[in-house]
N, C-alpha and C positions, 0 to 999 in steps of 0.2 A: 585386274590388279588386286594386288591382298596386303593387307598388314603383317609389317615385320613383328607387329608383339602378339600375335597369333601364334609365333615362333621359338617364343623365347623372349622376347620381348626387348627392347631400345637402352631399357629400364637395367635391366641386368647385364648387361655390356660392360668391361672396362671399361675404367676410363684412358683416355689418351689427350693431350692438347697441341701441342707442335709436334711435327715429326723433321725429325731434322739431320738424323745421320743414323747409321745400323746402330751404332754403340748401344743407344738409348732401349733396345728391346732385349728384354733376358725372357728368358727360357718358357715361364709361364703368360707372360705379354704374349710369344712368340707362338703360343696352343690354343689361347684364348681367339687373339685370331685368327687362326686357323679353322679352329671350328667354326666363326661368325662366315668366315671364306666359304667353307661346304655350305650352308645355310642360303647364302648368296647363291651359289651355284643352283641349287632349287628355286632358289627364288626368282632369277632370270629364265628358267625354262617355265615359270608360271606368267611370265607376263611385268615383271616385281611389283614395285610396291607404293605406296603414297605416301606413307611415314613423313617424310620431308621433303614435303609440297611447300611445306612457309619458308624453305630454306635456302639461299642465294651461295654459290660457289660462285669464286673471280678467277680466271686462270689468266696467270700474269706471264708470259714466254717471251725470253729474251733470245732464245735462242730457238731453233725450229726442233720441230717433234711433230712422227703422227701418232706411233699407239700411245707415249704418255697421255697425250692431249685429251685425243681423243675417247680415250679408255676415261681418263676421270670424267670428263663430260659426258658421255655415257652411263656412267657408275650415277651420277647426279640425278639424271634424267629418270633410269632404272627404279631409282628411290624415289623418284616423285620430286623432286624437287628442279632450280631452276638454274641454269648458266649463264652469266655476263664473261667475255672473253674478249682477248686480243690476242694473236699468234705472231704480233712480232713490237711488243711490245716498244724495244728500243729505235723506233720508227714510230710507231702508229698510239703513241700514247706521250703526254706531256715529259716525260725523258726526252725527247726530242730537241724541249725547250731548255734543257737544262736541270730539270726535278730530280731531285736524291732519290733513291730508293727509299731509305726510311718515310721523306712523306708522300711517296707513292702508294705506302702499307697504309700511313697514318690514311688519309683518303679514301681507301678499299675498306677500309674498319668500319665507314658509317655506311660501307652502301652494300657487301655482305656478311657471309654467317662462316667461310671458309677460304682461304685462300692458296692456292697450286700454284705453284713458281718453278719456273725452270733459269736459271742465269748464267751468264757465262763466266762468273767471276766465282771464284773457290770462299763457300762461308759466307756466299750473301744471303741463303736463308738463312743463316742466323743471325747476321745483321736484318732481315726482317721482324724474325721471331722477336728480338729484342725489342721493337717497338708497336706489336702486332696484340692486341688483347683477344683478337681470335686464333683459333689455328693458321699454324703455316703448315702447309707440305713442299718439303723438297721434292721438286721433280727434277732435280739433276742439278748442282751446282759446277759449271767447269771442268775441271778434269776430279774435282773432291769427290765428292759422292754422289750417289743414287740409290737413296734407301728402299722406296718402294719398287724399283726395277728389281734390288736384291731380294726384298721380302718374297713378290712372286717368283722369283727361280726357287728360292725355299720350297712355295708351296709347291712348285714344279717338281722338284726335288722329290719330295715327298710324296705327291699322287705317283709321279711314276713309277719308283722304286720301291715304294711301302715304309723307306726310313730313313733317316739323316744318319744315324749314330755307324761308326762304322765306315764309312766309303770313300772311295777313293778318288778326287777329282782333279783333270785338271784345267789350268785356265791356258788359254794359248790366244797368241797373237797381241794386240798390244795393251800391255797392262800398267805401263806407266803412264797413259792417259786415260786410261780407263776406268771412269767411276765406276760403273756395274760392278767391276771383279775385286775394284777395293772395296765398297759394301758386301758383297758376297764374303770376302774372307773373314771379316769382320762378324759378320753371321755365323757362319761356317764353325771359325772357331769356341761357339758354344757347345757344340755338341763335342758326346764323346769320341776316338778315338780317330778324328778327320784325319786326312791326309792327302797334302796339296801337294800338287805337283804344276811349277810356275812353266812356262812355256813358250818364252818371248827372245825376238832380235835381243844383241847387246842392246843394243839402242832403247827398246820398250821393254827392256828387264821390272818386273816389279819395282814400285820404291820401298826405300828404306825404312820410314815408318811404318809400313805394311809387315814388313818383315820382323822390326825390332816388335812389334806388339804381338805375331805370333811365339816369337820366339819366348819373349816374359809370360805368355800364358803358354808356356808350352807344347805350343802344336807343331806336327811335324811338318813338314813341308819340303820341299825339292827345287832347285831350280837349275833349268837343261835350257838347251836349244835344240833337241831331237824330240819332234813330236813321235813318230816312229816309235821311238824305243818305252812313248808314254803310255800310248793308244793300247796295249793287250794290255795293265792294271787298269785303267780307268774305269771306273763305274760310271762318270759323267764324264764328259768333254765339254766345257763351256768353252767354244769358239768366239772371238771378237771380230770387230772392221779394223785394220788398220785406217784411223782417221786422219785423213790428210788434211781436213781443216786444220787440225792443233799443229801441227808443220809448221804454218807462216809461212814464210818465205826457202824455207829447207826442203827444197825442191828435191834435192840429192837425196837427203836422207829419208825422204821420204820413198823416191824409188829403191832404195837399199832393203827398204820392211817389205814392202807390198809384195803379197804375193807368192810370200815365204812358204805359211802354212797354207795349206786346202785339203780341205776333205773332202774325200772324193770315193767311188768305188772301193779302191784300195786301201782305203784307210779303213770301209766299214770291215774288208774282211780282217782286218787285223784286230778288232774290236769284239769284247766280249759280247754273247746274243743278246744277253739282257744289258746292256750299257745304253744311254741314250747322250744324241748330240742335242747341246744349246745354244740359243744365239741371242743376245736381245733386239738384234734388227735395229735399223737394215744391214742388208748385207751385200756386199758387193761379188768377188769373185771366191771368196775364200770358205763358201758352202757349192759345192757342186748340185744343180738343180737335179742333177740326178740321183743325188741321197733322197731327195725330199719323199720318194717315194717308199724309203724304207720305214717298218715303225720304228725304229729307234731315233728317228729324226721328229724331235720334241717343239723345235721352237716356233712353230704354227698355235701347239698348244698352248705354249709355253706364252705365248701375244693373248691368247685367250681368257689364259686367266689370273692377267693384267686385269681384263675385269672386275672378277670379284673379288679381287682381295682390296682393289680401290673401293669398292662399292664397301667391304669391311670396315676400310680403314675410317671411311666416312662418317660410316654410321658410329664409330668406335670417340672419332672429335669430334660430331657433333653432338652427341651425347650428352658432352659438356653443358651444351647452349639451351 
């Protein structure tokens, strides 16, 4: 094990304190950690580090997750430091009894130094944040967001290709539940000259807010229902699940989506050589196990380094403390 200020040090770090939706990180937040991310990355092939042994993460999950979860409690451990958890929170923790979220934060404040929330309500991390004196991180709020899923497709983004500014991506499958691909556009749109191309059933067409806020900063965008006619510009394909949980009871509509998109053999040949496919996992039928063996099938990596940019982000709030 080695110290991170052997590296650059804890000390020189941004700062960050809640993370709570893509908006919040502009351009030089977004390099800063990045490079803290590369750093990570050495640091986990050394064994990491102690740095924050005196330091307690809570991961509060209302909803199920394995690489969120997992990946930040990993990233904790990595840093030396310790995990208290519950993976199903709205069961197995005093919301059971009827407790508010707010003083379930209020409670978590005196017993760690950080706190990872996944919920199933849209904006309940920042109903945390709001009464949290430590970090929150969003690990997925509902169908809102999922900042740190977007941030690592960035970095995903980035090691593979060599650039953001420039490229051509699209999102396919369902994006009107899909937090990933509304932080990702959110992201996206800071760089120069993106160019989205949406790629969903009527039914899980991007929403409106996603749209009206590309459209006032100007980015270009697309939206089709022929993957086909996407697949030869793409530089990225960020594939989804159609998630049948967010369904309900819309049994119909939901076999109406499934199943639409998949990539499969024919899709990689239709696909630029240097293009790469993404997924955030899980996946169900809509990656063919037989891509997995092409390099341009990214999202193995892509789960990977989930790691280190949590282990960044980590080191980045508690810096604060």
């Amino acid at each position: 094990m080695v110290r991170i200020a052997n590296r650059g040090g804890p000390q020189a770090l941004m700062k960050l304190h809640h993370v709570i939706e893509a908006q919040q990180f502009d351009l030089p937040t977004l390099d800063e950690l990045f490079k803290v991310t590369e750093k990570m990355e050495k640091l986990v092939a050394e064994g990491g580090a102690l740095d924050y042994q005196k330091c307690v993460m809570a991961t509060l999950f209302y909803e199920p997750s394995t690489r969120t979860r997992f990946s930040f409690e990993t990233a904790m451990h990595r840093l030396g430091g310790r995990v208290i958890s519950t993976e199903n929170a709205a069961e197995f923790s005093s919301v059971a009894k009827g407790e508010t979220l707010e003083d379930t934060i209020r409670v978590m404040n005196g017993y760690a130094d950080v706190i990872e929330m996944r919920h199933y309500e849209v904006r309940a991390a920042k109903r945390a944040s709001a009464v949290s004196r430590i970090p929150v991180i969003n690990a997925g709020d509902g169908v809102g967001q999922h900042p740190t899923q977007a941030l690592l497709d960035l970095y995903t983004i980035r090691k593979e290709i060599g650039a953001i500014d420039g490229l051509r991506i699209a999102m396919v499958g369902d994006l009107a539940q899909g937090r990933t691909v509304r932080s990702l556009a959110y992201l996206l749109s800071k760089f120069r000259d993106i160019k989205m191309h949406f790629v969903a059933p009527p039914l899980l067409k991007m929403k409106e807010d996603i749209l009206d806020y590309l459209r006032e900063h100007k980015v270009w965008f697309t939206e089709g229902v022929s993957l086909e006619e996407v697949l030869p510009q793409a530089d990225v394909v960020y594939q989804t699940r159609v998630q049948k949980e967010r369904f309900g009871d819309r049994t119909a509509d939901y076999e109406k989506c499934r199943g639409v998109y998949v990539i499969n053999r024919a899709s990689l040949r239709l696909m630029k050589p240097n293009a790469i496919v993404m997924h955030p996992l899980p996946r169900l039928d809509e990656i063919s196990m037989e891509v997995d063996e092409d390099p341009r099938a990214a999202y193995f990596r892509q789960a990977q380094n989930g790691l280190y940019v949590r282990m960044a982000l980590l080191t980045m709030v508690l810096n604060r403390r």
